[in-house]
N, C-alpha and C positions, 0 to 999 in steps of 0.2 A: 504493500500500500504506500503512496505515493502522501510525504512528509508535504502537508498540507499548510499553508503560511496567511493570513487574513491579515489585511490592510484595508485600512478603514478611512475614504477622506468624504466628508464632508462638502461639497461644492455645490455650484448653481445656487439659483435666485433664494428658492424658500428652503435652502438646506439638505439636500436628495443625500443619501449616502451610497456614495461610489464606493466598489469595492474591488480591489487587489486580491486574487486569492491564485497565490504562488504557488510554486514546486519547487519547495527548498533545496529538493534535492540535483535539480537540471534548472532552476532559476527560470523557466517557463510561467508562463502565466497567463489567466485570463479576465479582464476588466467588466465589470458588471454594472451597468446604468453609469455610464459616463454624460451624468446631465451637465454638468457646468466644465468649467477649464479651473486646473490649479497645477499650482508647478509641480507637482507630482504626478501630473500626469507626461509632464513636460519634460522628464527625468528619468523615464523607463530608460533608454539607452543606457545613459553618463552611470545608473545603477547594474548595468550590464544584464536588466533580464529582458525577458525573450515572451513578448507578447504575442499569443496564438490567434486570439480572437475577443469582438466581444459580444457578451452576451447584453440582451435588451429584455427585462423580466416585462418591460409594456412599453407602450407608444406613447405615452405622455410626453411634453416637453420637458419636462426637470429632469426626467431621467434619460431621453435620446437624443438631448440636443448638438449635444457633442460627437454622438457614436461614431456617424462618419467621417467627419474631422482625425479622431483616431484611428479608426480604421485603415483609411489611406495613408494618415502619415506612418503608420508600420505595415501598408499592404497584407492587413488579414482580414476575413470577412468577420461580417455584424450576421448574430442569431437573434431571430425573433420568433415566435410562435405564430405557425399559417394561419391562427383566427385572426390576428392583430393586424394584419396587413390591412385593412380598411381605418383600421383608425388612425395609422401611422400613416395613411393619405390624406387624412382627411383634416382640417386645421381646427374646425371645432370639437372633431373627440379627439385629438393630440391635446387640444387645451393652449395650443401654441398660439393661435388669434387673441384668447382672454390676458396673454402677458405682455401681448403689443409687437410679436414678435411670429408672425405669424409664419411658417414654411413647413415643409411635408419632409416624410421620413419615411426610407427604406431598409431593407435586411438584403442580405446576399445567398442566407439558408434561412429558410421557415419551417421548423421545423412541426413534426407533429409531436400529440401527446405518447407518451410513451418512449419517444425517441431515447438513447441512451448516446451521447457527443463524447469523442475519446479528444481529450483536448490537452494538453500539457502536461500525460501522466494520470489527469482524473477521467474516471468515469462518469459523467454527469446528465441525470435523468432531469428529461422538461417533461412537466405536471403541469397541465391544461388547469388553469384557475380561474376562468371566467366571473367575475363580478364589477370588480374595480373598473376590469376593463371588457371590452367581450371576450376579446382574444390574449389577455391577460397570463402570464407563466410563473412557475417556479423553477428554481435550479436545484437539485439535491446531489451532490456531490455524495453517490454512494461510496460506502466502504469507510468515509470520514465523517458522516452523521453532519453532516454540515450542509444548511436548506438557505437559497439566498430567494425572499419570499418579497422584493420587491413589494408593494402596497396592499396586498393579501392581507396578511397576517404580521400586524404591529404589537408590541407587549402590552397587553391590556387592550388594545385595540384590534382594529379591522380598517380596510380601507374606508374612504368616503366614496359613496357610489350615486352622488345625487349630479354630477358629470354626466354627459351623452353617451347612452351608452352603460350605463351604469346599472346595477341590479342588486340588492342586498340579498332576496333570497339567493338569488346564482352563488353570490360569494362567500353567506354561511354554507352553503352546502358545496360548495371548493375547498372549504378549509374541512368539513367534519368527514367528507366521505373521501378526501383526497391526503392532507396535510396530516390529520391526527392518524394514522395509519402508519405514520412513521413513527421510530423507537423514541420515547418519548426524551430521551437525552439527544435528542437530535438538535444543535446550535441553529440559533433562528436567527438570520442578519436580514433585518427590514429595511427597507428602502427612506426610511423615517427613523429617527429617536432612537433608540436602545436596544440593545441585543437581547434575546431571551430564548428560550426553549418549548419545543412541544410539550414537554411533561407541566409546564407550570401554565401555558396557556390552554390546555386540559383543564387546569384545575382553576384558575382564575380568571381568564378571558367572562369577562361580562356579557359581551355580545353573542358569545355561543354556548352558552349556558342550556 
């Protein structure tokens, strides 16, 4: 099993968390919701690792606005999930128009539910999550119990789904018949706020009670 590494930045408008999740051991990597620019995204080289691709858990602007900008500047494709491609056309359920900054966004694989992506050493399963978004994903990073759950599933929370496009039953029943199915020590890195885990959002999450 491939020494698994979580880098965690912070960027774009209303705070998206970008994530680095490395292969300590080949310094391979792959970039998940590169919404905004910050000099660490600016520094993969000068840090000598070796970016494969990135991943897009949704089509929103805070989290895809960047995607291509990175992607070409290291020539690897952007993954998205085959439902999302209509929202990441479209500039009101990107949400990209409401920030005044209106443009469309693509992927170079779209992948399906199920898919399992061999990308830097990990094994990485996309979990179809329809609510946030329609076409909405998860990343689970088998064998390291580590789930990048993009606007899904927040600590203590759930996404907001009052967006075009948006659904709350769709998205409690993403999270209970999809997400809680994994081992409940599985690390949760949300696209929002604070890290947490399946086993405590089991037991706490208010909204899926």
């Amino acid at each position: 099993m491939a020494d698994l590494r979580i880098e965690e930045y912070n960027v774009g408008d209303i705070g998206t968390n970008c994530y680095f999740i490395v292969n300590a051991d080949t310094k391979e990597m792959v970039i998940i919701d590169p919404g905004g620019d910050g000099a660490d995204l600016r520094r993969i080289k000068e840090r000598g690792l070796k970016l494969q691709a990135v991943l897009l858990t949704h089509g929103h602007y805070d989290h895809a606005h960047h995607a291509r900008m990175v992607a070409d500047a290291f020539g690897v494709p952007v993954y998205a999930s085959e439902k999302e491609e209509a929202t990441m056309h479209d500039i009101q359920k990107n949400v990209s128009a409401m920030f005044g900054n209106p443009e469309t966004y693509d992927a170079d694989v779209y992948a399906k539910d199920g898919d399992v992506l061999d990308l830097a050493g990990f094994k990485i399963k996309v979990i179809s999550t329809p609510g946030h978004t329609e076409g909405g994903c998860c990343y689970y990073f088998d064998g390291n119990k580590v789930l990048a759950s993009g606007d899904t599933l927040f600590c203590g929370s759930v996404g907001r789904t009052d967006f075009k496009g948006g659904s709350m039953s769709e998205l409690v029943r993403s999270v209970k018949e999809k997400l809680f199915l994994l081992p409940n020590d599985t690390a949760v890195l949300p696209g929002h706020e604070a890290r947490t885990t399946i086993g405590y959002e089991k037991q706490y999450n208010m909204y899926l009670a």
